[in-house]
Every structure is written in C-alpha cells, then in structure tokens.
C-alpha positions, 0 to 999 in steps of 0.5 A: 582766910587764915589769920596772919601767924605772928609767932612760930616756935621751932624746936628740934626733937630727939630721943624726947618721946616724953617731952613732947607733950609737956613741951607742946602744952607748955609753949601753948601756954605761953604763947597764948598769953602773947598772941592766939595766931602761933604755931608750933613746929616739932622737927623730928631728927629721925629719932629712935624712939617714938618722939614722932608717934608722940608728935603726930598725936599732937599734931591731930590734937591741935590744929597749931602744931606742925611736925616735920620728920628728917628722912634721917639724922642730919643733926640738931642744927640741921634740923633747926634749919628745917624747923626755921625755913618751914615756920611762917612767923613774923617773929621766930622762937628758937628752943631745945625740946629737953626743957631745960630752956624753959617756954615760961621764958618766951613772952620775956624774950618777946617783950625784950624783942618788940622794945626794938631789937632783932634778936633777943639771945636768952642767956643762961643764969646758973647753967644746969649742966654737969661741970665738965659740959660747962668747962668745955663749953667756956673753953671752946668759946673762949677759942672761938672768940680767939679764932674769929675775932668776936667777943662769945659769950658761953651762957648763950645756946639755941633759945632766942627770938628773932625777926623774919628778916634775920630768919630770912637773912640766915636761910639765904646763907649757903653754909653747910657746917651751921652753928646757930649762935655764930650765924645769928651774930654773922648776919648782924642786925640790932642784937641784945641778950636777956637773962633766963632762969636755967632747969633741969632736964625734965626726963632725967635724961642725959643729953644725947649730944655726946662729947664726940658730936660736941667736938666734931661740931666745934671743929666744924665751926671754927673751920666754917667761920674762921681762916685763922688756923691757917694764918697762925700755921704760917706764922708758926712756920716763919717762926720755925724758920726764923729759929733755924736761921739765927741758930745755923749763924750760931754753928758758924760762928762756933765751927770758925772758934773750933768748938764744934765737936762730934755731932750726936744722931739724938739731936737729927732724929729729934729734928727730923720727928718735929720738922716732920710733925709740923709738916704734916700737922700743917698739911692735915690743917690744910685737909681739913679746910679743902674737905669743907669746901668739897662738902660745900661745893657738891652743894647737896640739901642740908636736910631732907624732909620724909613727911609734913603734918599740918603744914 
C-alpha cells in the first residue's frame, strides 16, 4: 500500500519550459526536508511552448511528479483549481512556476501552518516587480478592499499553504470567476500571514500575465465578490435625483421673482449627455452582473483536462 502523501505542491505552468526543471528540482529539495511522502502537480495551461515536453520528461524521471495538460488555456486560476482538486495532500502548497516565489520558503510556511493554522498566506517583502504592477496591484486591492468590506493586503499572491479541508472547502464553491486570494479569505477557518523573501524571475522572462488579463481578472473579481457597484449606482442616482429636485424649487423660486431669462440650448444638451451617460453606465453595470450569472447558471467545467501523468 502506497504511503499516505503528506505534501502536495500545486503550481500552474505557462510559457516556463525553462523553469520546469529547477522548479521540480528545487521544490524536492525542499520538501524532503519536511516529509519524503509528497508530490508535485505541474498543471500545464495549454502552453505554446514545450512547458509540457519538459513536464513529461519529469514526470518519467521521478515517480512524484504529476502533470496535468488543460485541453486549452482556461487561465491561471483555473488551472490552479485543477491542480488543487487533483492533489491528495493532507497539507496543499500553492505557487507560481516563475520562481520568483521561492520553494526554500516552503518548510517556513509549513512550520508557521503545523503551530495551528489553516492557512499560512506568504507575504512578499520587497516585491520584485516593475513599478507600474505594484502600483496597480496596491490600487486594485485598496478598491477590492472597498467593494467587499475586507481588509486586502497587496503583498499576498498565490503562494500559501493550506489544510485539506480549506482545500475541501474552496472546491465545494461553485464559482466560475475565481480569484484564489479572495476565496482563501471567504471560506475563512484560522488564518495568518508570514513574511518571505521575493526574487526574480529566473528566466528574465516578462510575466505573460498582461496588463489586459490583469484588469479583465480585476473586474472579474469585484463582480464575483461584490454586489456594492450596484448599491453605490443606486445611491448615485437618489443623489442625482436629490440635486434636480432641490434645483427645480430654485427655478420656482426664481420664475416667481421674475429673474429667469432666455434659457440657453448649452445647459438641455449638457443635460441630456450626463443623464444619458449615467443611464447607460448604470444599465451596462447591470449587463455586466446578468453576464456572470449566465456564465454561472450554464454551470459549464471550469477546466477540462486532455491528459494526467502519474496520476
């Protein structure tokens, strides 16, 4: 009978083909310093290079390895997702495959995890990232924080370790927008967050998560774990109507004194384009959540898999 596995390592890979083999060498380091009953699962995001070649040469070369190819690009939390319910851990460990999240920082997390804790979120001291990501990031958390009433915290990413049953916990919601660090914080259970050391990418590499899927995954997010665009929309709009009200007892006030002259077309047309601009931005508000309930409700996989090694 096999031995129970105590540690699985889950981490999504795209365009990493040179990554694949100091990742896989370096998490085994690691980890055996904790446990020799692990396992490493490489889910292969349809890459277009040869990220799963390289994979596969892994996975014939050590017995511990699992890859897992995406029948086509479903995106990184998607992948995570399929990385997450395929592991069998008692304890799950959570990472990019660009190394800048570095796998020396696993048996830290674990210790901080066995003194108690559920989930162990790594917390980024220095982040190694270009200005511009770590603006954005600290803006769209800040609005995230705003929107769903929590407290975010922008040094935290993918890398964590967490217990079977908050693993349990996540796959049993039925999101189909995910966003890992929100739905780690949703499910609760005891949380606490450690301090890592940041590096650099290993390849040189940029990320290959643009600008473009950043903000489509933002979005995404705030509309998945928030109902507060809405609400402030509708406060938006008794304010508007608040304004016109208290205005229009003004031009009474002033057509009985007689001061009202010639009324100007400038003032209707501006009137017109605002009123107009919020109706439309309030309906396309509106769009946007009825399109994620239609995503949801056709209940379609989240991800599908084309092939399992090692599994």
């Amino acid at each position: 009978m096999p031995n129970k596995i105590q540690i699985s390592v889950v981490s999504p890979v795209y365009n990493a083909e040179k990554l694949v083999d100091a990742l896989v060498e370096r998490i085994s380091k690691s980890v055996s310093q904790i446990t020799p009953d692990f396992e490493i699962v490489l889910v292969d995001d349809f890459s277009p290079d040869n990220s799963w070649k390289k994979i596969k040469e892994n996975c014939e070369k050590h017995s511990f390895v699992k890859g897992i190819k995406l029948s086509k690009n479903f995106g990184q939390q998607h992948a995570l997702a399929a990385g997450m319910e395929n592991a069998k851990g008692d304890w799950i460990v959570i990472m990019d495959c660009d190394l800048q999240d570095r796998p020396e920082e696993i048996p830290n997390l674990y210790n901080k995890a066995v003194e108690g804790f559920d989930i162990v979120l790594a917390s980024r001291v220095q982040r190694r990232d270009d200005i511009i990501k770590k603006m954005l990031s600290k803006y769209f958390y800040a609005v995230l924080g705003y929107l769903t009433g929590t407290k975010q915290d922008d040094t935290v990413a993918n890398f964590a370790v967490l217990s079977r049953k908050v693993v349990d916990a996540i796959k049993s919601m039925g999101d189909y927008y995910r966003y890992f660090p929100t739905m780690v914080k949703w499910v609760g259970f005891r949380l606490t967050t450690l301090k890592i050391q940041h590096a650099d990418r290993e390849d040189g590499k940029k990320s290959s998560y643009s600008y473009k899927k950043r903000l489509d995954l933002a979005v995404n997010t705030i509309l998945s774990f928030s109902d507060k665009p809405l609400r402030l929309a509708v406060k938006l709009g008794l304010f508007i109507s608040l304004i016109s009200a208290l205005y229009s007892v003004y031009a009474v006030i002033l057509f009985f004194q007689g001061k009202v002259g010639v009324s100007g077309w400038t003032s209707l047309f501006i009137s017109i384009w605002f009123f107009s601009g919020m109706i439309i931005s309030v309906l396309g508000m509106v769009g946007l959540y009825l399109g994620k309930t239609f995503e949801t409700v056709k209940n379609r996989p989240i991800y599908i898999i084309e092939e399992k090694l090692n599994d």
